[in-house]
N, C-alpha and C positions, 0 to 999 in steps of 0.2 A: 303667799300661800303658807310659806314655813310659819310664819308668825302665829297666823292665825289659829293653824294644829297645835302650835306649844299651847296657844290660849285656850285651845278646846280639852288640851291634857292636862291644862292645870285646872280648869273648870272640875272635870273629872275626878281629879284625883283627890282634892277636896269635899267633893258628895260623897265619895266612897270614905276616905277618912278622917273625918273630922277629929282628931289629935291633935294636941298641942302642938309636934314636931311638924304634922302638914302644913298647920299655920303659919308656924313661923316661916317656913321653907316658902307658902306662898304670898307672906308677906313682903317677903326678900325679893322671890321672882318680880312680885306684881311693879316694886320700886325699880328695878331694873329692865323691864319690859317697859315703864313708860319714860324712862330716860328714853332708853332705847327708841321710841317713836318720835320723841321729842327730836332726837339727832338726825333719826331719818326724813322727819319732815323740816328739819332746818336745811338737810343737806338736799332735797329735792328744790327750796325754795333757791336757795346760789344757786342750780344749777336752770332753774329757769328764768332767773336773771342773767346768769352768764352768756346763756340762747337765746338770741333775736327772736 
C-alpha cells in the first residue's frame, strides 16, 4: 500500500510540475522505486522457495 501512494505522489507531483528539478528528482525516484521492486520480488521469490 505504502508503495503504491509514493507512486500516486510522484504521478502528482509531476502533473503539477513539470520543471526540470521535478524531473530529475522523478527520474532518480522512478530508478530506485524499480530496484526497489525488483528486490522485493526477488526476496518474495526465496522465501517461497524456502516454504514447502
Amino acid at each position: 500500500e505504502i508503495l503504491g501512494q509514493q507512486s500516486d505522489w510522484t504521478g502528482q507531483s509531476a502533473e503539477k510540475e513539470p520543471c526540470q528539478e521535478t524531473t530529475e528528482i522523478y527520474k532518480i525516484f522512478q530508478k530506485w522505486f524499480v530496484q526497489d521492486m525488483e528486490d522485493y520480488n526477488n526476496l518474495l521469490v526465496e522465501e517461497s522457495i524456502e516454504q514447502p
